[in-house]
C-alpha positions in Angstrom: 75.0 62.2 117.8 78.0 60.3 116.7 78.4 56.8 117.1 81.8 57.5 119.1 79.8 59.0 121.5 76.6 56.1 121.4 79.7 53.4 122.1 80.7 54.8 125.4 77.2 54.6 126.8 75.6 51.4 128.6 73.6 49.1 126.9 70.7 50.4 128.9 71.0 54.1 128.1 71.0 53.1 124.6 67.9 51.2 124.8 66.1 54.2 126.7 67.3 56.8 123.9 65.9 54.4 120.9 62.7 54.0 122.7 62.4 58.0 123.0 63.6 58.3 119.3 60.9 56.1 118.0 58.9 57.7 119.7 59.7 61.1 118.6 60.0 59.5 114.9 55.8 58.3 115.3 54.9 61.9 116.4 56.7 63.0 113.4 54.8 60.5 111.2 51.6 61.8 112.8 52.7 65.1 112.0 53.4 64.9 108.7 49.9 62.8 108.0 47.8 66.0 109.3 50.5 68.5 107.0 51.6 69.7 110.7 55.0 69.0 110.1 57.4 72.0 109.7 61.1 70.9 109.0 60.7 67.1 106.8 64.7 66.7 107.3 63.6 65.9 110.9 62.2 62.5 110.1 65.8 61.6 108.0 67.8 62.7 111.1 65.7 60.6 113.0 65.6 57.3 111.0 69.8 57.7 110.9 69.9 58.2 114.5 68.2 55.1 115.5 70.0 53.5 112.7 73.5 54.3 114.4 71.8 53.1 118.3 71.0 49.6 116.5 74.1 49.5 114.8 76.2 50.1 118.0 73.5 47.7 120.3 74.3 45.3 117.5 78.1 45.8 118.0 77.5 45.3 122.1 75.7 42.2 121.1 78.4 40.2 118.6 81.4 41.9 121.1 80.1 39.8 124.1 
């Protein structure tokens, strides 16, 4: 996911694809705690994609 891509999306959208990222990032966490987890570069993509969705909301935010 590119943040070219994130800024061409509604403020809205953006909010429901962090909530499902943090969510997916907690059942990662969860994983990881019971040695479940398979692929550990998950958990970086994660924390850098929800990185880039704050960034952008936060761009939306100052734009206004």
């Amino acid at each position: 996911m590119k943040a070219s891509e994130l800024r061409q999306q509604s403020a809205a959208e953006l909010e429901k694809q962090l909530h499902e990222l943090l969510r997916e990032l907690f059942n990662l966490r969860m994983q990881r705690g019971v040695g479940q987890l398979t692929r550990p570069s998950e958990m970086k993509a994660g924390r850098r994609n929800i990185a880039r969705i704050k960034t952008v909301l936060t761009e939306m935010k100052v734009d206004r």
